[in-house]
C-alpha positions in Angstrom: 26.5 1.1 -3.4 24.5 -1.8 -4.8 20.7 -1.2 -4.9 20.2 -4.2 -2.8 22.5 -2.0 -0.3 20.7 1.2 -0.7 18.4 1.8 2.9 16.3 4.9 3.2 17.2 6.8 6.4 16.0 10.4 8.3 19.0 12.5 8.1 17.6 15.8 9.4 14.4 17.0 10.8 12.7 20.6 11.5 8.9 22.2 12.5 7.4 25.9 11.9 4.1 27.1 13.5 2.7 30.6 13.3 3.3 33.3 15.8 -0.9 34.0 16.5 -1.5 31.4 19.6 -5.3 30.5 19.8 -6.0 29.7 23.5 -9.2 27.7 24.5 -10.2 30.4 26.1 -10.1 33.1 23.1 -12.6 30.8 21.6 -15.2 30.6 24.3 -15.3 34.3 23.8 -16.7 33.6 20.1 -18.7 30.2 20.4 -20.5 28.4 22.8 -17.3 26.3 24.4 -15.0 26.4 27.6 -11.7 25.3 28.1 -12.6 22.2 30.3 -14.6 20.9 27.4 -12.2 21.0 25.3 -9.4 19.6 27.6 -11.5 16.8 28.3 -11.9 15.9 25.3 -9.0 16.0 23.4 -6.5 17.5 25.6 -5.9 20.8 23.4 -4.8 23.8 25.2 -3.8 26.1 23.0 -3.2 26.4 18.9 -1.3 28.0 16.6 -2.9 29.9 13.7 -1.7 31.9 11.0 -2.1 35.7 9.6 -0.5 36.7 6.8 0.7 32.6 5.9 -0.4 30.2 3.6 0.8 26.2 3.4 4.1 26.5 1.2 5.1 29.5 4.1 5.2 27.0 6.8 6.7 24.0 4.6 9.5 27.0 3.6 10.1 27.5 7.5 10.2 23.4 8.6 12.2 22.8 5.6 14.9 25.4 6.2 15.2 24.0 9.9 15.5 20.6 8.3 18.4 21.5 5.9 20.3 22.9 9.2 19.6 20.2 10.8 20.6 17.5 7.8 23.6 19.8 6.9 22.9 20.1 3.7 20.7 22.7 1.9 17.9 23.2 -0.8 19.8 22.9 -3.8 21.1 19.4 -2.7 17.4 18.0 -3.4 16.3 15.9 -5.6 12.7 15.7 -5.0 10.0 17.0 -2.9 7.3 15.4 -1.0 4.4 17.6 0.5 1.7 16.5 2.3 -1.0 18.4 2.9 -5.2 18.5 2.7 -5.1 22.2 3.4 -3.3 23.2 0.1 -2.8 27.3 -0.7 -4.6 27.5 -4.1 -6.8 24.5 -5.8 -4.2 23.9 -8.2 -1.5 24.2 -8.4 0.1 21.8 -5.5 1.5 23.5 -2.6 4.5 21.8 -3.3 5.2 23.5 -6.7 5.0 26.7 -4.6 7.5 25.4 -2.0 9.8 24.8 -4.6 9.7 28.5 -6.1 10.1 29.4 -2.5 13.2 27.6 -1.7 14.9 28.7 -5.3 15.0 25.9 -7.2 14.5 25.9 -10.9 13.4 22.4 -12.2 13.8 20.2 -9.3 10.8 17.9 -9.3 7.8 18.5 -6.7 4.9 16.8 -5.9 1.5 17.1 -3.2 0.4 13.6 -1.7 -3.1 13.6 -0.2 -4.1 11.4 2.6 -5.0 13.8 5.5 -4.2 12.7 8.6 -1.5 10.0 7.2 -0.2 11.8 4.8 3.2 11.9 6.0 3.5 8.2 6.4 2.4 7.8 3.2 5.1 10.4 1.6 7.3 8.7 4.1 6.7 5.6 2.2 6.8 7.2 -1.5 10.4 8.8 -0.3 11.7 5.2 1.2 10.5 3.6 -2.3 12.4 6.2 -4.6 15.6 6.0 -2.3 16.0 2.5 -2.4 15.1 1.8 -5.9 18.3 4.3 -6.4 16.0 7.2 -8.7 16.8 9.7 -5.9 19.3 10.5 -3.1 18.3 12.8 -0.6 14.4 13.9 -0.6 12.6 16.7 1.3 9.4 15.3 3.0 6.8 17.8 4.4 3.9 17.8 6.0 2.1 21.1 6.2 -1.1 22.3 7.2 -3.2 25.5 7.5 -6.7 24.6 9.0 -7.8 28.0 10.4 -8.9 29.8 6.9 -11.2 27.0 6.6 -12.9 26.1 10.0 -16.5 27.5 11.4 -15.5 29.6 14.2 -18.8 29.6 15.5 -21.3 27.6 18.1 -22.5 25.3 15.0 -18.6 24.2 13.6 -17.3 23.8 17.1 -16.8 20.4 17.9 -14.3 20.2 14.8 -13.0 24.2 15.1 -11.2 23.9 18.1 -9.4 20.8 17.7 -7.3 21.9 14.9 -4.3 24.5 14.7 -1.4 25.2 11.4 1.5 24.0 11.2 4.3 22.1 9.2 6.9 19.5 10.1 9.6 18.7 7.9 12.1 15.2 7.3 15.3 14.8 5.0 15.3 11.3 3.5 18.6 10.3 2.1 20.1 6.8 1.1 22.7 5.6 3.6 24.2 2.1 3.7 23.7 2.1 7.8 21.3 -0.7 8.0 21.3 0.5 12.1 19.9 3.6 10.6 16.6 3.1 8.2 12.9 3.6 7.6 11.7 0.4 7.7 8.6 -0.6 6.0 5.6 1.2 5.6 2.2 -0.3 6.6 -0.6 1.4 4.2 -4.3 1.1 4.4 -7.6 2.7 3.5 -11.0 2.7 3.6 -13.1 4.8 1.6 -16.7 3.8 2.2 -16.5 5.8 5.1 -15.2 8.8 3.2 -18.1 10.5 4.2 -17.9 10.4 8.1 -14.9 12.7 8.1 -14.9 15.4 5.3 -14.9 18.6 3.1 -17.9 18.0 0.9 -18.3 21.3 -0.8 -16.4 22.6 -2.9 -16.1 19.4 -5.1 -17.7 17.9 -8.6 -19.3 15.2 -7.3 -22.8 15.6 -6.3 -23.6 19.1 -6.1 -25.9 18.9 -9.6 -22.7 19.8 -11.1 -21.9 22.8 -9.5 -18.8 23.5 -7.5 -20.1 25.6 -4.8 -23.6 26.9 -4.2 -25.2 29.6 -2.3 -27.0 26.7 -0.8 -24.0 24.9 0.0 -22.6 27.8 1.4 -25.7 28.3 3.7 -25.7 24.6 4.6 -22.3 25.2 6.1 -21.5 22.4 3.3 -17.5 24.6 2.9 -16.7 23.4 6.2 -15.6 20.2 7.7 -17.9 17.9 8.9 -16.9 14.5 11.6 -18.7 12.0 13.1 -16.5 12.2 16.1 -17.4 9.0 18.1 -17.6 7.0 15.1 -14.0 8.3 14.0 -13.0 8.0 17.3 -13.9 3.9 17.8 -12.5 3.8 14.1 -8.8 5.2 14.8 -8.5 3.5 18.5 -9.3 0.1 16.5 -7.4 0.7 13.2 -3.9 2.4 15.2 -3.7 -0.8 17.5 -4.0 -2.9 14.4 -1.3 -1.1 12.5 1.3 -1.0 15.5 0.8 -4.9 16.2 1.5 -5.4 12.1 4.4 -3.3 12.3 5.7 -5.0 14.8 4.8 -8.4 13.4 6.6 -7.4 10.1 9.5 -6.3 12.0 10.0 -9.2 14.1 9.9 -6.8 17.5 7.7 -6.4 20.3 6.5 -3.5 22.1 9.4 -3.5 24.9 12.0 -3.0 22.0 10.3 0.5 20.5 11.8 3.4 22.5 9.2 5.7 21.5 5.5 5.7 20.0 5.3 8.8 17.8 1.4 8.9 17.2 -0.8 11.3 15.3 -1.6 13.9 17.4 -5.6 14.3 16.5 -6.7 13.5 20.4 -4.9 12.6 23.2 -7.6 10.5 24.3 -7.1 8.1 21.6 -3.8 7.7 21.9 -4.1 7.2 25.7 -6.6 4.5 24.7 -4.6 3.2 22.3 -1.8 2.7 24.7 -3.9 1.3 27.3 -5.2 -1.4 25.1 -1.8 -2.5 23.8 -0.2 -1.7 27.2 2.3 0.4 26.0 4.0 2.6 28.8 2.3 6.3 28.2 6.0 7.6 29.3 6.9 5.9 25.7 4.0 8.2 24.1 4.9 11.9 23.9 2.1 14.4 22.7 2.3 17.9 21.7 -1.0 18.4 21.0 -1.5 20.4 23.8 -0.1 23.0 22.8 -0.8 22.8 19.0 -3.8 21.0 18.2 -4.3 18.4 15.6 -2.0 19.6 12.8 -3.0 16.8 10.4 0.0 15.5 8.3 2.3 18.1 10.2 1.5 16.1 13.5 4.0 13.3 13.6 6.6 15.3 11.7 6.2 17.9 14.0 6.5 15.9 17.2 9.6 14.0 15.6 11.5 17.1 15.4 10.1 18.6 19.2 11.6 15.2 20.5 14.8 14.7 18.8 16.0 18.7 19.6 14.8 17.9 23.3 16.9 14.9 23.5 14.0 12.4 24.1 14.2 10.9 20.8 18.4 9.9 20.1 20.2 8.2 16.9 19.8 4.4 17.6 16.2 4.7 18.5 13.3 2.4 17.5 10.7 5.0 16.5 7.2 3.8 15.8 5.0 6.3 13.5 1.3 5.5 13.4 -1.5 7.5 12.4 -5.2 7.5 11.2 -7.2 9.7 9.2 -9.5 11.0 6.8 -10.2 8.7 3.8 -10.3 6.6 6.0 -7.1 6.4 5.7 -3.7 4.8 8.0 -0.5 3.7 8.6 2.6 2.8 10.5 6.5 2.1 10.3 9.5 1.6 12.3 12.1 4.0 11.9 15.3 2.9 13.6 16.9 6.8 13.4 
């Protein structure tokens, strides 16, 4: 197979959450919140959250389902991908941890970092090594365990109860089935507005060189911090920019995409989204009410939910979008 041949294509696909299920109304009983607020505005119903689990457990879990699912197994990887802004330890990756986990000895790992996007963006970074003919089959995860790091109180609640853990997983493999293929990736970002969605403490910027403060800690400064309607009008406008350049790169329309596979962070902006681009909301699954915004796990997640219910079938036009932190977003076609 000639590299000008070689097409990047999703062979296999699994998701893990947690056991623990977080209901909207467990957490009225510990902050000042109901369940109508919260459906209202994001349409979250329930989450997952874990106990005794860190990030690499849940990649582990998604990745095994993924091997079933691609017929093929750890050992038969040349590379891992993991996405995540919720990594176990500072340093080292999550990845690298993942990769003890599954038994491998020297088999090169790596963490990407773009929140909410990251899996489009590994996504991308998978599609580039395939094709340029470095590697042949890749594990891509996203994987994500909020919970340890959200205020559970009345003052973090309009960001606590949006999120839930969670890990979705994709095999990436080179295939010469042009019908089958991740087309390109659309990347963007935006960091002037880095500080509108964010985890400013612990960090070594700012700070008067210190990592973490008693101050910090007092300020709530550890915990994330949104500016939700101005991340809101942000996503709505930069997710129907990406989908019409997507389609504009891939010569289509939206009648020819079977199914819109958006990042789950609100259902609101995706119905908005949808509405403005008048895209048939029977063409735009969600989970996220029963999972919550799982970050780079979302679309990954949702991939795998629709292609073990049947919804999603080889031969589909998929389109991936998603926006996040950073800012940060991005969007493909994937014909799977």
């Amino acid at each position: 197979m000639s590299l000008t041949q070689i097409k990047a294509k999703i062979t296999g696909t699994g998701m893990y959450v947690p056991p623990k299920v977080v209901s909207n109304f467990d957490l009225e009983k510990i902050m000042d919140t109901s369940d109508e607020w919260i459906r209202q505005r994001s349409g979250i119903e329930t989450r997952h959250q874990v106990e005794d689990q860190g990030t690499a457990d849940l990649a582990y879990e998604a990745a095994l389902k993924a091997f079933e699912s691609a017929q093929c197994s750890a050992k038969d990887i040349d590379l891992i991908i993991l996405a995540t802004l919720s990594a176990d330890h500072m340093f080292p990756g999550s990845s690298a941890l993942l990769q003890a986990r599954l038994g491998l000895e020297t088999t090169p790992s790596m963490d990407l970092r773009a929140q909410c996007s990251g899996f489009l963006y590994s996504l991308s970074v998978a599609k580039s090594f395939i094709e340029s003919g470095a590697y042949k089959r890749i594990l891509v995860v996203g994987a994500e365990t909020h919970s340890p790091i959200l205020d559970y109180t009345t003052r973090g609640r309009d960001v606590a109860v949006l999120f839930g853990d969670g890990a979705g997983a994709v095999i990436v493999e080179a295939s010469p089935d042009a019908t089958s293929q991740i087309g390109k990736v659309i990347l963007h970002s935006q960091g002037q507005f880095a500080d509108r969605l964010w985890v400013e403490r612990p960090g070594t910027r700012g700070g008067s060189g210190k990592w973490l403060t008693q101050d910090h800690l007092a300020e709530g400064k550890q915990y994330p911090y949104m500016e939700g309607r101005y991340v809101y009008k942000h996503a709505v406008e930069r997710l129907q920019e990406v989908v019409k350049e997507v389609l504009e790169t891939e010569g289509l329309t939206i009648a020819d995409i079977d199914c819109f596979l958006f990042h789950q962070a609100n259902i609101r902006i995706n119905e908005k989204v949808a509405e403005l681009l008048h895209i048939p909301l029977e063409k735009c699954p969600s989970n996220i009410q029963k999972y919550g915004n799982c970050s780079a796990a979302s679309i990954p997640m949702l991939l795998d939910e629709m292609v073990r219910s049947g919804r999603v079938k080889r031969g589909d036009k998929l389109l991936m979008a998603a926006f996040g932190a950073g800012f940060t977003w991005a969007g493909s076609v994937v014909r799977f």
